[in-house]
Backbone as CSV, one residue per row, in Angstrom:
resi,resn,N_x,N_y,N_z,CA_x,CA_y,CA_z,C_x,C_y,C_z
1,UNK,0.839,-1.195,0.000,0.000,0.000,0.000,0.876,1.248,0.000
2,UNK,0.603,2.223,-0.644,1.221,3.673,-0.584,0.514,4.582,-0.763
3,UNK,0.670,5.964,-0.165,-0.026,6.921,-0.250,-0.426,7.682,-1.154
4,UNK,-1.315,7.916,-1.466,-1.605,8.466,-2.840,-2.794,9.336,-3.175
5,UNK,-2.499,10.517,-3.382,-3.313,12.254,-3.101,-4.505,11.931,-4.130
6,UNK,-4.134,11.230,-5.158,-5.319,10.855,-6.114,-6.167,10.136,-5.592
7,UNK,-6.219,9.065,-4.716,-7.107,8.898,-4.196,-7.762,8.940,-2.976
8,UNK,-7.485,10.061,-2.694,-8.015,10.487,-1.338,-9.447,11.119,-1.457
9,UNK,-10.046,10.514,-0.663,-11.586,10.634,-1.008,-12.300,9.481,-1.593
10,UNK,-11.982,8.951,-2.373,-12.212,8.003,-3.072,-12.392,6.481,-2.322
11,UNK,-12.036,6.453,-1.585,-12.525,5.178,-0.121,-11.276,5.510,0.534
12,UNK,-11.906,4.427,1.743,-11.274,4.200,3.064,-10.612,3.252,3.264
13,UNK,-10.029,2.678,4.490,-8.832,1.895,4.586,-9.309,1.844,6.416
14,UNK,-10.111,0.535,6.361,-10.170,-0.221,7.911,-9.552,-1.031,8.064
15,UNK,-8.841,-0.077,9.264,-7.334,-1.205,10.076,-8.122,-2.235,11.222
16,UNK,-7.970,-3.320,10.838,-8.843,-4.232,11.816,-7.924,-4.894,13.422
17,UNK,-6.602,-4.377,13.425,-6.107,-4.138,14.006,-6.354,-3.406,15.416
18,UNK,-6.622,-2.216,14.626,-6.733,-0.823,15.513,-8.528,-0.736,15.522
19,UNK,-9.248,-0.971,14.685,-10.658,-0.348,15.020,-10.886,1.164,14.601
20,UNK,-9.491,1.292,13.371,-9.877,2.877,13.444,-9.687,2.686,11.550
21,UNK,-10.546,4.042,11.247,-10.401,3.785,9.262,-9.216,5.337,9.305
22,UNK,-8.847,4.966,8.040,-8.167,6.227,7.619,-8.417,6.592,6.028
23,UNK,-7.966,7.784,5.789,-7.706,8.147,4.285,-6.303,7.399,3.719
24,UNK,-6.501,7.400,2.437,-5.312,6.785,1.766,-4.058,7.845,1.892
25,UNK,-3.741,8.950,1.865,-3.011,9.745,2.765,-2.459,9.612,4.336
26,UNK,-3.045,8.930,4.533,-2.790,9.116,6.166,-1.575,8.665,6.435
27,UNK,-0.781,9.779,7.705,0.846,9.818,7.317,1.488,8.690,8.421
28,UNK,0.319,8.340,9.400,0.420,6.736,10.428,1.307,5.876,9.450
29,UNK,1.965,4.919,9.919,2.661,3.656,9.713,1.787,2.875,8.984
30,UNK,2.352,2.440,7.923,1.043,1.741,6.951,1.315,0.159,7.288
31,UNK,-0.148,-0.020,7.534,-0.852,-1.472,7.965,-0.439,-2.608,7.133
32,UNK,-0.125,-3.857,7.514,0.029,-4.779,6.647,-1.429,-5.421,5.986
33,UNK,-1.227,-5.652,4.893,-2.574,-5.714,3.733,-3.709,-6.583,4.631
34,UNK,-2.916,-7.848,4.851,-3.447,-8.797,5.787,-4.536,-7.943,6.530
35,UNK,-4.123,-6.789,7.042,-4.861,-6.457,8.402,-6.232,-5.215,7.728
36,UNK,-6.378,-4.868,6.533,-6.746,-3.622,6.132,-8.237,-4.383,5.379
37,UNK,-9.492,-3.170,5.478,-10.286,-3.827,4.544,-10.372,-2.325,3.723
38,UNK,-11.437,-2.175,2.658,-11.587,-1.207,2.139,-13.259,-0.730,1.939
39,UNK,-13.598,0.409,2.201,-14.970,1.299,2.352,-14.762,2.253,1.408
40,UNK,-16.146,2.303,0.765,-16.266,3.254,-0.473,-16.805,5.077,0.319
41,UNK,-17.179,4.725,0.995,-17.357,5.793,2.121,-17.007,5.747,3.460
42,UNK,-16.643,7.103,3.969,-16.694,6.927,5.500,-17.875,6.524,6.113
43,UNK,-19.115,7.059,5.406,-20.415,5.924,6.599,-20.422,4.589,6.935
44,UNK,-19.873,3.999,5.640,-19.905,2.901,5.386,-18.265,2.180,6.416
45,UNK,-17.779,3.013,6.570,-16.464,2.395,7.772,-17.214,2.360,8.665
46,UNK,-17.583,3.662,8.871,-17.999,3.776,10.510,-19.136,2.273,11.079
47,UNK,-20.061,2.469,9.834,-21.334,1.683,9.647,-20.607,0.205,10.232
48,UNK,-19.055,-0.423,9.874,-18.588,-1.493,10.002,-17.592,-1.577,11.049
49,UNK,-18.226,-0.498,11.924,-17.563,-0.274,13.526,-16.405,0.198,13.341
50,UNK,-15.551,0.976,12.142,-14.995,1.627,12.575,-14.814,3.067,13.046
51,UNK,-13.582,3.298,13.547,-14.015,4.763,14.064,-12.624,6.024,13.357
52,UNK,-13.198,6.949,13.282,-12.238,7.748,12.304,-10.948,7.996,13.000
53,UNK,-9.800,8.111,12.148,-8.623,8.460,12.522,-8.504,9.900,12.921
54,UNK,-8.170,10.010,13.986,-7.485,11.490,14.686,-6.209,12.573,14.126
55,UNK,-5.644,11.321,13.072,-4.135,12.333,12.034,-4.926,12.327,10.854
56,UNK,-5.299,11.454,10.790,-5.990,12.140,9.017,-7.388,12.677,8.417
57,UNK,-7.877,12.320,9.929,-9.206,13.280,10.016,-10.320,12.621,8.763
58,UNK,-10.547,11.537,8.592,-11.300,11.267,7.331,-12.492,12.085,6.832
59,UNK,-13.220,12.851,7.833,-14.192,13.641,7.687,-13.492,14.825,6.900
60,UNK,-12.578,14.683,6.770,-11.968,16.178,6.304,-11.260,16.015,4.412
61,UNK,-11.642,14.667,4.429,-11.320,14.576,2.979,-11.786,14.993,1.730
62,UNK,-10.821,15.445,0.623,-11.401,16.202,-0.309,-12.785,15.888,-0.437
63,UNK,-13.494,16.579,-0.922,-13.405,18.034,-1.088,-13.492,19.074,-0.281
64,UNK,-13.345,18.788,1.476,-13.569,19.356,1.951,-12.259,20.553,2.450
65,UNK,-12.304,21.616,2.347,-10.871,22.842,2.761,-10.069,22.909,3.746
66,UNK,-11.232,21.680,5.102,-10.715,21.377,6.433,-9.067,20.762,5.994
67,UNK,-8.985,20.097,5.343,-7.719,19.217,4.911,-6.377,20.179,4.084
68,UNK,-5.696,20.518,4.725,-4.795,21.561,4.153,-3.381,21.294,4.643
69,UNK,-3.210,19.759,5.485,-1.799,19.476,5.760,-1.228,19.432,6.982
70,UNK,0.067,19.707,6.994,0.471,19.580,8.905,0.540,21.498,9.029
71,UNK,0.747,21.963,8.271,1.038,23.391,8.774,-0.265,23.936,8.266
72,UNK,-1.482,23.656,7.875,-2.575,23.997,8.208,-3.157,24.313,9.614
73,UNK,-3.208,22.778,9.963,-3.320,22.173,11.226,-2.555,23.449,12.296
74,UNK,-1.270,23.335,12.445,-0.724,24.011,12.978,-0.920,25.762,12.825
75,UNK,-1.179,26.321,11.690,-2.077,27.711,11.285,-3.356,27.721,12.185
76,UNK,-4.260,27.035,12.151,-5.234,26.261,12.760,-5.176,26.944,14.596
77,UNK,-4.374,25.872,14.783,-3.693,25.892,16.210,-3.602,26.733,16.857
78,UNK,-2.936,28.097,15.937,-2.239,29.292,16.621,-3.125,30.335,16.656
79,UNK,-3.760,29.949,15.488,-5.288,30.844,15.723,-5.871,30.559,16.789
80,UNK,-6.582,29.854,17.155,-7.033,29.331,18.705,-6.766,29.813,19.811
81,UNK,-5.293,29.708,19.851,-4.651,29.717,21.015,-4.636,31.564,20.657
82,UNK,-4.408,32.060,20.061,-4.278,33.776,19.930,-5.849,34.232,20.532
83,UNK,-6.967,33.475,20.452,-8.072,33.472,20.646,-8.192,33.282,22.029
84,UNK,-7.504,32.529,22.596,-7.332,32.436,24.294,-7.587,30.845,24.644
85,UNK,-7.845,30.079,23.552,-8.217,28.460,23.555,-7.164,28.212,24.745
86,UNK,-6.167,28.671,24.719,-5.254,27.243,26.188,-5.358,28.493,27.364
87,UNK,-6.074,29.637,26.941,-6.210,29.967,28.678,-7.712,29.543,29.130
88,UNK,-8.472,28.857,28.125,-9.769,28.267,28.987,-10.013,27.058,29.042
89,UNK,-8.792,26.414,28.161,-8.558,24.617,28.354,-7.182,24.229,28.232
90,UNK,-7.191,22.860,28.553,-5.881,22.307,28.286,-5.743,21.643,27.159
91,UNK,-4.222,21.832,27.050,-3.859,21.586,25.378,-4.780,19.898,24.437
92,UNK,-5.086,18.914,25.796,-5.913,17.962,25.212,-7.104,18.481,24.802
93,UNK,-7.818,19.766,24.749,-9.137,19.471,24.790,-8.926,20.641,23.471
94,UNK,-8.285,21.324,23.401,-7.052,21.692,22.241,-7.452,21.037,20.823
95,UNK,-6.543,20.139,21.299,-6.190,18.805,20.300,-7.398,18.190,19.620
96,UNK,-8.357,18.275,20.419,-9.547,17.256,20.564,-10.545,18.633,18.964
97,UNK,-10.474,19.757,19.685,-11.031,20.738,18.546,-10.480,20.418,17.391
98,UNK,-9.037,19.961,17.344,-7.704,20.325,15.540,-7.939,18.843,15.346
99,UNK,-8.937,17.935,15.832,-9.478,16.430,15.562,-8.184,15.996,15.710
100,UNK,-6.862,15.518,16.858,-6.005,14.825,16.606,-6.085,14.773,18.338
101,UNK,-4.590,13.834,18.328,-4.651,13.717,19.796,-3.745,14.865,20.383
102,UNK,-3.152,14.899,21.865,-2.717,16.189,22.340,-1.349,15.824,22.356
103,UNK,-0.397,14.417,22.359,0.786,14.531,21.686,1.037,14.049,20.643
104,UNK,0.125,13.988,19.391,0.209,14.939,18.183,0.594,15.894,17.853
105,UNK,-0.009,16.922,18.350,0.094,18.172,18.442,1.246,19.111,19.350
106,UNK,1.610,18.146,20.007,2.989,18.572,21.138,4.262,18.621,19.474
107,UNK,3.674,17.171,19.177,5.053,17.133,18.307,4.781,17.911,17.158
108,UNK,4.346,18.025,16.583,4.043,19.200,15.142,4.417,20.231,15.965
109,UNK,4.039,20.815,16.483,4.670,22.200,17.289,5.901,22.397,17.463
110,UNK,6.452,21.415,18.156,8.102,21.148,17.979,8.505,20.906,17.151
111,UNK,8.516,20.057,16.299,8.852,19.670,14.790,9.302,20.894,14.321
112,UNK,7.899,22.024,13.751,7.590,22.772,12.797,8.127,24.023,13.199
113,UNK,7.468,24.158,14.476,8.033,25.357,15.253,9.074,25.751,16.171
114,UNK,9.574,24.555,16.696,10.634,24.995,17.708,10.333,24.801,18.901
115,UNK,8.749,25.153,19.401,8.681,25.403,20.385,7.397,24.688,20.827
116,UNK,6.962,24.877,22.064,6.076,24.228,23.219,4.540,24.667,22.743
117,UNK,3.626,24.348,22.877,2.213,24.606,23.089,2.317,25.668,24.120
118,UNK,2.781,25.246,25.486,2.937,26.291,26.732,3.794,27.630,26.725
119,UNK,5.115,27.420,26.023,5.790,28.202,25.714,4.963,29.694,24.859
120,UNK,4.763,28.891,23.941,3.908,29.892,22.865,2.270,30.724,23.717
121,UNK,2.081,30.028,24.190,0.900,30.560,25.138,1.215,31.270,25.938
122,UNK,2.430,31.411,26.929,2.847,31.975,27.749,3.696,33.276,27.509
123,UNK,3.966,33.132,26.115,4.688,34.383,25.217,3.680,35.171,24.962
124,UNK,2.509,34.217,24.318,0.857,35.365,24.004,0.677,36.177,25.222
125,UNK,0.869,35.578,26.683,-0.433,35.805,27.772,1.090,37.008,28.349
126,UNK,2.339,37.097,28.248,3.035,38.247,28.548,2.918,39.256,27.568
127,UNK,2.930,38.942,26.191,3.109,40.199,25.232,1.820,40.924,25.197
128,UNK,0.434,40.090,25.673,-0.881,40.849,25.886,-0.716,41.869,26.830
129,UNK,0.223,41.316,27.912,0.146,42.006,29.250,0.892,43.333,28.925
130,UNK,2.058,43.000,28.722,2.906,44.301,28.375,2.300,45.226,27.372
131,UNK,1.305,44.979,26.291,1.157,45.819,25.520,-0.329,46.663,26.457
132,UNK,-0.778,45.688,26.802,-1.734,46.553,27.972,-1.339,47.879,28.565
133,UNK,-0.320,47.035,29.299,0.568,47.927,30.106,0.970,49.328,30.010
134,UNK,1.696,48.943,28.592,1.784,50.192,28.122,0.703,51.288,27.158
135,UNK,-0.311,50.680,26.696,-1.040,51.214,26.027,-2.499,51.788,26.841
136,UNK,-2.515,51.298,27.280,-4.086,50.970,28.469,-3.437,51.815,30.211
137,UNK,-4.947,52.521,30.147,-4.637,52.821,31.922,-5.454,51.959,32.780
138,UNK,-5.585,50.578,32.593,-5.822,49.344,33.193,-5.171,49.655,34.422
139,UNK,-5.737,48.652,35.741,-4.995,48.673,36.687,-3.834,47.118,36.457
140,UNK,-3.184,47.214,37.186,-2.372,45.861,37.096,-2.827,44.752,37.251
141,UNK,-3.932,44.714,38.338,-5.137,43.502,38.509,-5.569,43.246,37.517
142,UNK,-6.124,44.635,36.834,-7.405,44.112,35.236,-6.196,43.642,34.588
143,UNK,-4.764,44.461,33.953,-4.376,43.814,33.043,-3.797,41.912,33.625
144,UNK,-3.456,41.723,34.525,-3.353,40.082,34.881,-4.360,39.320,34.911
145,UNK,-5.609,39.862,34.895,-6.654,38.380,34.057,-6.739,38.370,32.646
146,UNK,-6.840,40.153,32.674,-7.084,40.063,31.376,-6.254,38.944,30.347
147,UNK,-5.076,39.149,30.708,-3.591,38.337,30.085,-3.751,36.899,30.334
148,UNK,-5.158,36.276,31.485,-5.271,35.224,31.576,-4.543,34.399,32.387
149,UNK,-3.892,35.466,33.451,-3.298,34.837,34.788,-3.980,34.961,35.766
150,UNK,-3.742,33.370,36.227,-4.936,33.057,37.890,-4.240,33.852,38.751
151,UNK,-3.562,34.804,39.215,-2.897,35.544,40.154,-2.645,36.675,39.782
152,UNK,-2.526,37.468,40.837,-1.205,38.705,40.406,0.004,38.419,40.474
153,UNK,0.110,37.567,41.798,1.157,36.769,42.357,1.925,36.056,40.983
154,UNK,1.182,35.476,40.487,1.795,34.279,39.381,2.477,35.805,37.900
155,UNK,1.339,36.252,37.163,1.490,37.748,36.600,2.658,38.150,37.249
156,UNK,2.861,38.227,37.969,4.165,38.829,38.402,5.740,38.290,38.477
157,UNK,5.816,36.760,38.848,6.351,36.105,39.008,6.756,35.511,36.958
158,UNK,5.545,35.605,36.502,6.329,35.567,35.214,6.754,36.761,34.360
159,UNK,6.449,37.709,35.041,7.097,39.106,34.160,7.784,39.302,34.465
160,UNK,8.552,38.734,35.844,10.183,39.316,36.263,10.641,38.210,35.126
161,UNK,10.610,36.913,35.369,11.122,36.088,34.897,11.627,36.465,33.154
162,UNK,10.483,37.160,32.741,10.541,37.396,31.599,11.650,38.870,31.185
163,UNK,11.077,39.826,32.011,11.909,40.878,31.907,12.841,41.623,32.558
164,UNK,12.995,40.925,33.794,13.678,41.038,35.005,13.708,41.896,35.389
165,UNK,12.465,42.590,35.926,11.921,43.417,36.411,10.144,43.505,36.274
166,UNK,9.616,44.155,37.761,7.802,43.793,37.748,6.969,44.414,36.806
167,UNK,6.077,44.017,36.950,4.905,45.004,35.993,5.181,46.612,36.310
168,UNK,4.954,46.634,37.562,4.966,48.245,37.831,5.957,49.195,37.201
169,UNK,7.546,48.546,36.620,8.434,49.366,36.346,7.762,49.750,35.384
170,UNK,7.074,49.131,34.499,6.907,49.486,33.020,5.864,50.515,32.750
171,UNK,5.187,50.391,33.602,4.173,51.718,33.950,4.628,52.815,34.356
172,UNK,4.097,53.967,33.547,4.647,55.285,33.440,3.423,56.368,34.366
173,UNK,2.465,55.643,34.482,1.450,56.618,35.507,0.772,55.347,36.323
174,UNK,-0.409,55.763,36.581,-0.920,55.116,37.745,-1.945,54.182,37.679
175,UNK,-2.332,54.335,35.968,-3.704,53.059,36.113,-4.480,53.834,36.573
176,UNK,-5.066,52.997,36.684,-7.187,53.230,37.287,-7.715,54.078,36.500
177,UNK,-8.050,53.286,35.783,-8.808,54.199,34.119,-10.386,53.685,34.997
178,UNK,-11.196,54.034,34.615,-12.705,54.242,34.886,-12.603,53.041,33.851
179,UNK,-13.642,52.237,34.865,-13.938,50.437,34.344,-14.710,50.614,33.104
180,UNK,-15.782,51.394,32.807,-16.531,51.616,32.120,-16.183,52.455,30.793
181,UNK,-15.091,52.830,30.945,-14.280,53.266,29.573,-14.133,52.275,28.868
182,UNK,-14.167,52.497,27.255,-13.475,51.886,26.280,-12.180,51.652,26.596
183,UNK,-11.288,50.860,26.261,-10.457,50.138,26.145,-9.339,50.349,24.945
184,UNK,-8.513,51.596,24.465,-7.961,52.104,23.559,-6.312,51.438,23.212
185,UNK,-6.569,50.650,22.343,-4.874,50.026,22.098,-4.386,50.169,20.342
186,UNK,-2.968,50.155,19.744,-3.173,50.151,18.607,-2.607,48.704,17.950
187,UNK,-2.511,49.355,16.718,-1.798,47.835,15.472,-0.936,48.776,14.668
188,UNK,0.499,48.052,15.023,1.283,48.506,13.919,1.041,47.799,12.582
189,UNK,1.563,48.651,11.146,1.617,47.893,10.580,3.171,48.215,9.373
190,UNK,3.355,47.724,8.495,4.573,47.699,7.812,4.155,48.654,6.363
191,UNK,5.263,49.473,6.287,4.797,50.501,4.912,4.722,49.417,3.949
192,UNK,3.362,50.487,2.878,2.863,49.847,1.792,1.220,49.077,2.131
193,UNK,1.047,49.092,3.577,-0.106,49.145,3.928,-0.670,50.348,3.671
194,UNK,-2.177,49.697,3.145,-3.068,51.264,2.949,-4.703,51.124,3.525
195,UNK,-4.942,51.657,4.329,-6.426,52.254,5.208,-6.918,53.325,4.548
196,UNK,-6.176,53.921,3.637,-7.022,54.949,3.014,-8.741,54.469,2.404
197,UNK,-9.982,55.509,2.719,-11.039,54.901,2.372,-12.025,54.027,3.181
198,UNK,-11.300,53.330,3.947,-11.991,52.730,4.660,-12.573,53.094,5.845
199,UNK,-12.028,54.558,6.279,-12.848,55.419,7.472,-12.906,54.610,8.264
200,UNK,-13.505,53.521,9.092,-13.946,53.783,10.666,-14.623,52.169,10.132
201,UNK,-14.317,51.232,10.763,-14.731,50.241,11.090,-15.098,49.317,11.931
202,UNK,-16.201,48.966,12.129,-16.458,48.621,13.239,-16.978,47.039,13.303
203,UNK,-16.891,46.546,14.066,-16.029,44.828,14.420,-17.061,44.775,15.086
204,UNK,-18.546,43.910,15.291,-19.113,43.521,16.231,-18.260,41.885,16.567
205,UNK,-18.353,42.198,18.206,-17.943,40.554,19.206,-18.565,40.034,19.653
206,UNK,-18.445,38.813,20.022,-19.060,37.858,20.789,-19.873,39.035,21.783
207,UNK,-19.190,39.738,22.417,-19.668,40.547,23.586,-19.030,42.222,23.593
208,UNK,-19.467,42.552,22.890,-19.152,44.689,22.761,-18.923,44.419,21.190
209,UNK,-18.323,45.246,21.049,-17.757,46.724,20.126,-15.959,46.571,19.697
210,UNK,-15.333,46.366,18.728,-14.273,46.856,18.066,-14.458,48.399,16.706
211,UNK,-13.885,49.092,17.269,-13.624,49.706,15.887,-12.663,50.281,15.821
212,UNK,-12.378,50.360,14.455,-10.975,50.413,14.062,-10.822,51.956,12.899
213,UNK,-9.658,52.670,13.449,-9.456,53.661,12.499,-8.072,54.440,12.405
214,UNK,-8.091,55.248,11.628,-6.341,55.380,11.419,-5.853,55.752,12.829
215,UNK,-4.672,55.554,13.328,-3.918,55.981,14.252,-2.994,56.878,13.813
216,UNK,-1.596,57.161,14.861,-0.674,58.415,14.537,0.348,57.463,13.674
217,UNK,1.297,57.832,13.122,2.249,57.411,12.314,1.573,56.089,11.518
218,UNK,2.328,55.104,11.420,2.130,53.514,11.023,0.882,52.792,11.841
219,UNK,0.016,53.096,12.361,-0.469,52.735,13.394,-1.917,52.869,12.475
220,UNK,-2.904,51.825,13.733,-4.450,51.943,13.464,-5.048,51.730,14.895
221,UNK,-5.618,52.229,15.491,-6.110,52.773,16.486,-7.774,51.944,16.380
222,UNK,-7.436,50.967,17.286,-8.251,49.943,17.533,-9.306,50.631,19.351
223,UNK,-10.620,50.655,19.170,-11.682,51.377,20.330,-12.448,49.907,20.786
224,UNK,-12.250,49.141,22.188,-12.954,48.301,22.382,-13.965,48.942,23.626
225,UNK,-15.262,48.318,23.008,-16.365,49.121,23.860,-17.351,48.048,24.350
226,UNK,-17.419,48.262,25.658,-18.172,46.691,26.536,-17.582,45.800,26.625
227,UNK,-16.417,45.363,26.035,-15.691,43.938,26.431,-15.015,43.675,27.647
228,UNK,-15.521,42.538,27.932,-15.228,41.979,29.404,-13.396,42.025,29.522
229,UNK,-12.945,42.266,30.221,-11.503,42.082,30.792,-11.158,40.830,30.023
230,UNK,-11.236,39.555,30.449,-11.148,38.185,29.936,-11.057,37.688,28.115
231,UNK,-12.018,38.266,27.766,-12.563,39.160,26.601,-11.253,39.714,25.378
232,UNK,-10.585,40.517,26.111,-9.471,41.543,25.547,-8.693,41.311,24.376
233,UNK,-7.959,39.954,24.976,-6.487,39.502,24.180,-7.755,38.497,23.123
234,UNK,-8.587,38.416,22.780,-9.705,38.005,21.584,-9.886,39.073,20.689
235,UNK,-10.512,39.736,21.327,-10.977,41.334,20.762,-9.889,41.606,19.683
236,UNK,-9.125,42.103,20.462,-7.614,42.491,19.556,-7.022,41.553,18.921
237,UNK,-6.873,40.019,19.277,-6.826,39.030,17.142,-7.632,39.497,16.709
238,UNK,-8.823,39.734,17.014,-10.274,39.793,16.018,-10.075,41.119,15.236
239,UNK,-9.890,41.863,15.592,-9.635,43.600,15.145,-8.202,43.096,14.326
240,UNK,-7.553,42.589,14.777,-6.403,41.978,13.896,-5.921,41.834,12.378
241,UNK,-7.136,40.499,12.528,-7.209,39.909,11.211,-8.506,40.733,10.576
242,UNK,-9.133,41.625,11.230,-9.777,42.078,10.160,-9.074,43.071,8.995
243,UNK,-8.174,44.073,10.557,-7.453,45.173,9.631,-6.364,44.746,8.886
244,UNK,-6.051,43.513,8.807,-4.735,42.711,8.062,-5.416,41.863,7.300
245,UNK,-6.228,41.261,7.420,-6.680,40.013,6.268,-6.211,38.661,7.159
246,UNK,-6.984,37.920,7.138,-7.171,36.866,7.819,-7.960,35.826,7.356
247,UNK,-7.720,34.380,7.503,-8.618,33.069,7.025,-10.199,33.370,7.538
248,UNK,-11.194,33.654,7.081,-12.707,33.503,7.410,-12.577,35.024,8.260
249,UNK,-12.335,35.572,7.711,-12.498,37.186,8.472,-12.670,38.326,6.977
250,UNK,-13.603,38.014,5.910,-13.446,38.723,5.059,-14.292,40.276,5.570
251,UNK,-13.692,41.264,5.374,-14.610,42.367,6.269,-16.171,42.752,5.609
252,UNK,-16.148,42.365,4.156,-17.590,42.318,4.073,-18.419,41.845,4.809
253,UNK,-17.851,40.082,5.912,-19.017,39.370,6.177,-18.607,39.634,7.956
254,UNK,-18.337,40.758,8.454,-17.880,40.570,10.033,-17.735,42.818,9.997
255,UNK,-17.992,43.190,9.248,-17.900,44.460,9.604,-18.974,45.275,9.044
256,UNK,-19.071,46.369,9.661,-19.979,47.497,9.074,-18.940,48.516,8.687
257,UNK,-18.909,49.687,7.232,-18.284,50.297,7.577,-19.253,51.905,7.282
258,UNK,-17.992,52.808,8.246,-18.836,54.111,8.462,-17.754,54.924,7.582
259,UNK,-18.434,55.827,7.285,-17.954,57.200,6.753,-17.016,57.642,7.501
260,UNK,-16.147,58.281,7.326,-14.844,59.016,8.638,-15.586,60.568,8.699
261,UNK,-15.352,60.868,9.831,-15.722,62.420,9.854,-14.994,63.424,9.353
């Protein structure tokens, strides 16, 4: 047996072994013939007790867009997690969303990237903090949940670590912005970007208000209005990929736009 992109889609492959079907792609250790039957559909595996593979995702076979590879998957991933996915679960339940298992996904990360599931999360949940920090008159409390730390104690303990020195150095006044204020942060971006025209955009969320409009120099000057603390480091991917272009964020189908004054 060998793998082969032409026929993917085209039936299945039940390992009677394992109890599990796969696509003819699937990048698992290939089964000895002896052990394999063949299904013209996935109902028809499942229908014969088997159950779908977790690396090759059979539900995801052409023609469907879900299927785009290991650095899909991993594109996939980082979106999530920029979304706040590993500050409201653990990386198994992670895994369980990107249909694979959770050291699967340990290793594609390392493989591809270098680095940790935790690592990379823990880089998100400081660089949220610091840009808070400096951008936001948050108190130090709001910005450490916001950033998705169970403590101040802990928030603190990883920002020395990180910058060797506390939150407070980096603060230039005093915080305590009125809770009920908008929430004002920006987005750099790289010349040859152009906002001209697009005036004032506005991002409905899960819960408030994004809108987005030119800032000073290189900048775009992102207004979050009603969003919960917790909320935040979402908001701002979301305002993100709108003002940059992003997978399933086309701004026709996620924005209104207004006239500039």
């Amino acid at each position: 047996m060998r793998r082969d992109p032409s026929a993917d889609g085209l039936f299945f492959v039940g390992v009677r072994t394992t109890g599990i079907y796969c696509r003819p792609v699937c990048p698992a250790r290939t089964p000895a013939r002896a052990h394999v039957e063949f299904h013209a559909s996935a109902a028809m595996a499942q229908a014969a007790g088997f159950r779908p593979c977790l690396r090759c995702r059979p539900e995801s076979a052409p023609d469907s867009p879900a299927w785009a590879g290991t650095l899909a998957s991993i594109h996939r991933a980082l979106r999530l997690i920029e979304d706040g996915a590993l500050a409201e679960a653990r990386v198994a339940a992670l895994a369980a969303r990107l249909g694979m298992t959770d050291r699967h996904l340990r290793r594609l990360f390392t493989e591809h990237l270098g680095q940790g599931l935790l690592t990379i999360e823990r880089t998100r949940r400081i660089n949220l903090a610091k840009k808070l920090i400096h951008e936001t008159r948050l108190s130090l409390t709001d910005i450490a949940f916001a950033a998705g730390f169970g403590s101040v104690r802990r928030f603190n303990e990883v920002f020395v670590a990180a910058f060797g020195r506390p939150p407070s150095a980096l603060r230039r006044d005093g915080g305590g912005a009125n809770p009920d204020a908008p929430v004002v942060v920006s987005l750099a971006y790289r010349p040859g970007f152009d906002w001209a025209g697009r005036g004032v955009v506005v991002v409905p969320l899960p819960v408030g208000l994004a809108s987005i409009e030119p800032g000073n120099g290189r900048t775009l000057c992102v207004t979050l209005t009603d969003v919960p603390l917790p909320m935040l480091g979402r908001a701002i991917a979301a305002a993100r990929r709108v003002a940059f272009g992003g997978e399933g964020d086309a701004p026709s189908h996620t924005t209104r736009f207004l006239a500039a004054d």
